[in-house]
N, C-alpha and C positions, 0 to 999 in steps of 0.2 A: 659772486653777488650779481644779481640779477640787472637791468639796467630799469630804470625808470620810465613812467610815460611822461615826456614832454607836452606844456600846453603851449609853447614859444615853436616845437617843431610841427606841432598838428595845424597852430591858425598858418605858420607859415606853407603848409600841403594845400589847405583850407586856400588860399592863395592862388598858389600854381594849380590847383585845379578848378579854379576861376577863370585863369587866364588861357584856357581851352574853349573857353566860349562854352553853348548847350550843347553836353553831351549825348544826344541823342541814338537810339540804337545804330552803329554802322556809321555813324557820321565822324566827321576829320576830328572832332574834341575828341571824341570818343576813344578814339584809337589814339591818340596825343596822351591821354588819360591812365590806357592803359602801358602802354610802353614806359609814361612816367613810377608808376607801381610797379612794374617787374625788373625797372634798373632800380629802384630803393632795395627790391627783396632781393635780388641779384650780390645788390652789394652788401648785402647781411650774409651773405656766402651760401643761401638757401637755394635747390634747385627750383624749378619752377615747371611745371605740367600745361603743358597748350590743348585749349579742343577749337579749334578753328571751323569757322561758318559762314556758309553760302546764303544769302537770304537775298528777297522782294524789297527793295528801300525806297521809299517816297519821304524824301524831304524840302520842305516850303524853300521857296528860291524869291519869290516875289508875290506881294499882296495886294491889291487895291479894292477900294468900291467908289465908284462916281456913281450919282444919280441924276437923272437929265431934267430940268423944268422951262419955264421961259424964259428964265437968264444964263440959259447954259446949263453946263455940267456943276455939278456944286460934290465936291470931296467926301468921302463920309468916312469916318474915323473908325477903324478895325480894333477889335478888340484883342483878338488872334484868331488862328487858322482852323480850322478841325481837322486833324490828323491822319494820314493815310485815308482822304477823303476824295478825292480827285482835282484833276489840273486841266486847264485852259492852254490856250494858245497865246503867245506875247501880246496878242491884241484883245486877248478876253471874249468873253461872252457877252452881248447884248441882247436884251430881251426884256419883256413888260414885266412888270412886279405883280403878283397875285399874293395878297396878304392869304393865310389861311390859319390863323389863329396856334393852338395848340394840340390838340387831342383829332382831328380834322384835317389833313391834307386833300383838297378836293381842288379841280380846276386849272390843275398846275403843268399841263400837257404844254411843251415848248413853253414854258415860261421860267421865271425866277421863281420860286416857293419862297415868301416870306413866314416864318412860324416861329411864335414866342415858345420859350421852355423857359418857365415857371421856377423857381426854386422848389423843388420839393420840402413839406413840411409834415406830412402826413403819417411818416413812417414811423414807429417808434422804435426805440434807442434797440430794445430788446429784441426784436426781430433780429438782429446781428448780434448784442452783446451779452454773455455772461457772466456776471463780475466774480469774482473770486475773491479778489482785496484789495485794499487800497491803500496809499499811504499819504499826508496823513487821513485821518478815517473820514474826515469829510468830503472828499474826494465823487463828485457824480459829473457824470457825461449828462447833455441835454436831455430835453425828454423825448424829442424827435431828433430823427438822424439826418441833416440837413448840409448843405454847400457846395460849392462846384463839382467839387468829385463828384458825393453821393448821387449828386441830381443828373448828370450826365450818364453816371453806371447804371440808372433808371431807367433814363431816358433816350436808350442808346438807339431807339430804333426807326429815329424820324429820318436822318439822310436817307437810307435805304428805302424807306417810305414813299419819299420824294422822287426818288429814282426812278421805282417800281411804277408810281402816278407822272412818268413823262417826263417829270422838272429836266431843265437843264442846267440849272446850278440851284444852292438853297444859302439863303440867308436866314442865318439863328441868331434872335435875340434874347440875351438875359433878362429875366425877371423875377424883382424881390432880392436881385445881389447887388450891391452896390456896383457901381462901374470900376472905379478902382483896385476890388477885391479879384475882379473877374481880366481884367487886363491881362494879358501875354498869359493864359491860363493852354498850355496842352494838354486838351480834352476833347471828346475821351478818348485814351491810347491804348484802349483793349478789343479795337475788333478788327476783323478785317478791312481790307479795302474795299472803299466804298460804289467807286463805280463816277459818283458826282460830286463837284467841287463844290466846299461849301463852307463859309466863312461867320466870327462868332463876330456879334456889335452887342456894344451895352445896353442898357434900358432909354440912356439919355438919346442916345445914336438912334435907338430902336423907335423912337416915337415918330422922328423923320421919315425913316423907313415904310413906316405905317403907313405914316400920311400920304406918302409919295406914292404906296402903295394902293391903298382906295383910290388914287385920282386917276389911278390905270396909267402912270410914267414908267418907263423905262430906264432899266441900266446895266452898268458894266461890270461886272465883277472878271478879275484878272488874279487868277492865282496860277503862278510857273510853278513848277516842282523838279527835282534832280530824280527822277526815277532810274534804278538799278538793277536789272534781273541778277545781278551773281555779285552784290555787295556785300563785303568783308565784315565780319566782326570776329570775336572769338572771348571764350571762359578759358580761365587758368586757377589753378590752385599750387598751392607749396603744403609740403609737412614736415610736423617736429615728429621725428617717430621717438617711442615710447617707452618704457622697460617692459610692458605688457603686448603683448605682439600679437594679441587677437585681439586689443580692445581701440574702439577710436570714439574721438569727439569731434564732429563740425561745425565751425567756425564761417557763417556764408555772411555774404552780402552782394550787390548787382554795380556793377562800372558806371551804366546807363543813367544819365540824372538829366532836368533843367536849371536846378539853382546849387548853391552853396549846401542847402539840407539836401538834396534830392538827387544825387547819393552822395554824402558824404561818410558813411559807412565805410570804405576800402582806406580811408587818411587813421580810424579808430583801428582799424586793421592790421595797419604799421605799425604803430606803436605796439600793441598786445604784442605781433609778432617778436618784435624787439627785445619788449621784456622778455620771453621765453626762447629766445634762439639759443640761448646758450648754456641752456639747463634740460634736462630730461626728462618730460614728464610721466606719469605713471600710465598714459596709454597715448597712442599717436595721434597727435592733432595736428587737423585739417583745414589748412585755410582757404576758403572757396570764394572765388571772385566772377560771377556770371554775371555773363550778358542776356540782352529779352527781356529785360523785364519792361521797356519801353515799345516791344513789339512781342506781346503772349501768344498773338494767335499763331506767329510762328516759332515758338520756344517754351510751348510749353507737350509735357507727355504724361499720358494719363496712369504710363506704367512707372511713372518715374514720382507721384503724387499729386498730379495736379494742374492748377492752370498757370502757378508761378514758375519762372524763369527756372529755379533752381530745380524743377521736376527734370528737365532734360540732361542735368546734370548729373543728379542719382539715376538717374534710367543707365548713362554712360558707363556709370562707376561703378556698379554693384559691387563690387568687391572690397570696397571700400568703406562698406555700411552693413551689408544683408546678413552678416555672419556667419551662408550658408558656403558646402565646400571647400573652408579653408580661408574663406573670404573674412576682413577686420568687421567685428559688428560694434556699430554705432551705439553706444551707450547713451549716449546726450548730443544736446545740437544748442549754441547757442547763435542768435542770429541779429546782425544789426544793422540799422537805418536809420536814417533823418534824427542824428541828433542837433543839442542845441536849438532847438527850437522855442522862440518865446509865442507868446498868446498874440494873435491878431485878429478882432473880432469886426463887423459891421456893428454901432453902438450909434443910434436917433438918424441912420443911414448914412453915417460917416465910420467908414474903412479906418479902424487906427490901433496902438497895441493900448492893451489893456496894464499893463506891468508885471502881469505874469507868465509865468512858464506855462507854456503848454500842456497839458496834461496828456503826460506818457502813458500808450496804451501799450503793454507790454503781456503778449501770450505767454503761458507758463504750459505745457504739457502734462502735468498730473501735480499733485500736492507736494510731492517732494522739492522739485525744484520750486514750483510758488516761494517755499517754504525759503530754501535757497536764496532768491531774489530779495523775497521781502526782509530777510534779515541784512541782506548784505545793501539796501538802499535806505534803509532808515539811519544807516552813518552819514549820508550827506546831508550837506547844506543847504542846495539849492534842490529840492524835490516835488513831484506833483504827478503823481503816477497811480495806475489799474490797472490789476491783473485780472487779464482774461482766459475765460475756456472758450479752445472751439464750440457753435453755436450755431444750431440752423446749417451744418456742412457750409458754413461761412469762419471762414479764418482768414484777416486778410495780411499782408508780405510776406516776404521772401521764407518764411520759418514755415510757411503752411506746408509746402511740400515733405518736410523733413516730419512734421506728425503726420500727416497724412502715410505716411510711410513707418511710423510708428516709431519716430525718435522722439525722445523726452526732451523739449526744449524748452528754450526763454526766449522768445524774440521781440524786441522792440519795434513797432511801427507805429508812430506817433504821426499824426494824418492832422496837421492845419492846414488851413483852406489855402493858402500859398504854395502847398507842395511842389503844384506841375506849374509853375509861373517861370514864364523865360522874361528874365528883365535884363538890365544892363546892369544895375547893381547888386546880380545874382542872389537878390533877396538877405545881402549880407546886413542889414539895418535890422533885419528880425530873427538876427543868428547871436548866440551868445557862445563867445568860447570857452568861458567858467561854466558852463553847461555842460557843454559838449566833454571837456573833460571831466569832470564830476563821472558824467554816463560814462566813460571809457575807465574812468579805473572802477566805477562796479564794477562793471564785465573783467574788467584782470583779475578783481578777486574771485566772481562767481566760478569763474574760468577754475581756477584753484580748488576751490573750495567744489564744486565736479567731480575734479579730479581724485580729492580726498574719500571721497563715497565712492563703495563697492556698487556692482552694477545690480546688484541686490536689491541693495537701499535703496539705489537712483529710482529701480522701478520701473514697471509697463508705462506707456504711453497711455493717458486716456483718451477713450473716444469721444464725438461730437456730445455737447447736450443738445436735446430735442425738446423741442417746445417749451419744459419746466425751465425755469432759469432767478439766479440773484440780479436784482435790478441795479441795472447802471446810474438810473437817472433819479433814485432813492423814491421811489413808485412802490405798490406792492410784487412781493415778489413771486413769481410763478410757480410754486412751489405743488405738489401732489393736495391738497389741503384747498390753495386757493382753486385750482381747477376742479374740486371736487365743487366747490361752492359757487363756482361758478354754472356746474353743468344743473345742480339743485336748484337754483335761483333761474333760469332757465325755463326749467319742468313744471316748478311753482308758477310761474307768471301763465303758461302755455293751460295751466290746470284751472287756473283763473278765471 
């Protein structure tokens, strides 16, 4: 008889992997993080597989901002760092403040670049999402795709900006997110290094800054960093092999996190493993634990699927997916991230939870598994989930590499604006662990219930949709029909 998933042993993981502090790519949690997971798997008597890695590591060591006026220096309160961004001397940089609005970096040769970034609002839901299904049916995403993240993977290109225009450091201020929603946010964590130091303040921080900044004052920004040319990390996987010995199924998620959600993935890991260590299943499953997903630009490979962590992983393995020469072919992938997550919205611009669950955005690879998913969630109790198709060559976590490569998957990536927040209470006040487990014994059954289906049934992978799409945000939907009436209404007005 199989063993159970524990919800008393996962908050307790939930826990110990708190007590590693921000896991960040190559950093001491990180590595504390994973040694803690490979002695659990270890002592399940499973072996375990190392891919061991050299990389580039900037990690914040110290922050400040003063700004000088006629009473002196006066503190100004940091919101967080911007990442892999650049670093100062123990005495910082001093220099005049040139406000330079948003869209506009002008003037900022030897100086500080002060530039607002706006919340984006403008984008709609659909330009990234295609729904497939929902449960229950009422279930719609915004109408615009909006908050720290999104607005940051937008607007990724103003440090560089500033650089390129002379700055010697840049101060970023939020606007249109509350201060508190935006606090100890690490963003954005997908590009390279920047070149110049540059530091995020709130809107409340940000008006100061302004002001200080028209009057033509001066100040200090101090950000140290522990940079690394040849710092450590490393992916590892274990597997249950199979009775079927050409067939496999992967099972991924990433080490790398800043809170209790973000990655708590590898703790849901455990226990799945658990259950199945001791039984056989009908083809080998793969449990895959990679690193990079907090530093893509250097882990990700374009032959491996992509720009998520786990491409570099399939690039390594092929033998382990591709089917070709002898090689195990991947039938299914199922992929998991950031559970337990409840709803925490800005609401008359007070940052607070709403009482719901977050709504689970969970990609499905073709109808079958959808089909898969959506039966095996409608047994819970605590649910609030959409199933998406890739969309626009946009599919976002760790499962996108695995279709991109043409596995049929399920992957969860449930994306609240908390995600990348490094706080001290690892954001455990907006973690439910009747949640978390809920999502962890779907994935035991779907896991099964996989397994149960021929590679037949399970099916090709679908490719992206392109521009037609079912609407998220319960809008009209894209459909061959609307875009016909669209281009007619069009030619009518132009004929006018």
């Amino acid at each position: 008889m199989s063993k159970r998933i524990s919800k008393s042993e996962m908050l307790k993981g939930i826990k110990t992997m708190n007590s590693f502090g921000s896991r960040i790519t190559g950093s001491k949690g990180q590595l504390d993080f994973i040694n803690y997971l490979k002695n659990e798997i270890r002592e399940m008597g499973l072996e375990i597989y190392i891919d061991p890695f050299f990389f580039k590591k900037w990690e914040k060591k110290e922050a400040s901002l003063k700004v000088y006026g006629y009473n002196g220096p006066e503190d100004i309160e940091i919101s967080s760092v911007f990442p892999y961004s650049g670093e100062t001397k123990d005495s910082g940089i001093t220099s005049e403040l040139v406000y330079s609005g948003g869209d506009k970096i002008a003037g900022v040769k030897d100086k500080i670049a002060v530039v607002e970034v706006t919340q984006i609002t403008e984008l709609p839901s659909e330009l990234a999402f295609d729904k497939r299904s929902s449960y229950p049916d009422d279930v719609t995403l915004p109408t615009n795709y909006t908050g720290p993240v999104a607005t940051t993977f937008v607007k990724f290109t103003y440090a560089r900006i500033a650089k390129l225009k002379g700055a010697r450091a840049v101060i970023f201020i939020w606007k249109g997110i509350s201060d508190e929603c935006v606090k100890g946010q690490y963003l954005p964590f997908i590009l390279e290094y920047q070149g110049i130091p540059a530091l995020w303040v709130g809107e409340k921080e940000g008006e100061r800054i302004k002001e200080a900044a028209q009057a033509h004052r001066t100040a200090t920004i101090t950000l140290t960093a522990d940079t690394q040319r040849h710092a450590y990390t490393e992916s590892f996987y274990c597997m249950i092999p199979g009775k079927n010995e050409k067939e496999s199924v992967i099972i991924n998620t990433h080490t790398d996190g800043t809170n209790c959600v973000e990655e708590n993935g590898p703790i849901a890991l455990l226990q799945l493993i658990k259950t199945m260590k001791d039984t056989q299943p009908e083809r080998t499953h793969i449990f895959v634990f990679v690193t990079g997903h907090f530093r893509l630009p250097m882990f990700r490979d374009i032959t491996g699927g992509g720009i998520q962590a786990t491409s570099k992983w399939l690039a390594m393995h092929r033998d382990l997916w591709d089917g070709k020469s002898g090689h195990l072919k991947a039938v299914a992938g199922v992929s998991v991230e950031h559970l337990g997550c409840m709803e925490w919205a800005d609401i008359d611009g007070e940052y607070k939870a709403t009482g719901e669950i977050q709504t689970e955005l969970v990609y499905t690879g073709n109808i079958q598994m959808n089909d898969i998913y959506m039966d095996t969630v409608r047994e819970r109790n605590l649910v609030r989930t959409m199933t998406l198709r890739g969309h626009n060559l946009l599919h976002f976590g760790e499962g996108q590499p695995l279709f991109n490569v043409g596995i049929p998957e399920i992957s969860i990536v449930t994306a609240p604006d908390y995600l990348c927040v490094e706080s001290e209470s690892h954001e455990m006040e907006k973690f439910n662990i009747d949640l978390m487990y809920e999502q962890t014994k779907t994935f035991e059954k779907i896991i099964k219930k996989i397994d149960s289906f021929s590679a037949k049934d399970i099916g090709n992978c679908d490719d992206y949709s392109i521009v037609k799409y079912n609407s998220v945000s319960g809008k009209n939907d894209m459909n061959i029909n609307t875009i016909k009436r669209k281009v007619l209404s069009v030619i009518t007005k132009k004929n006018d």
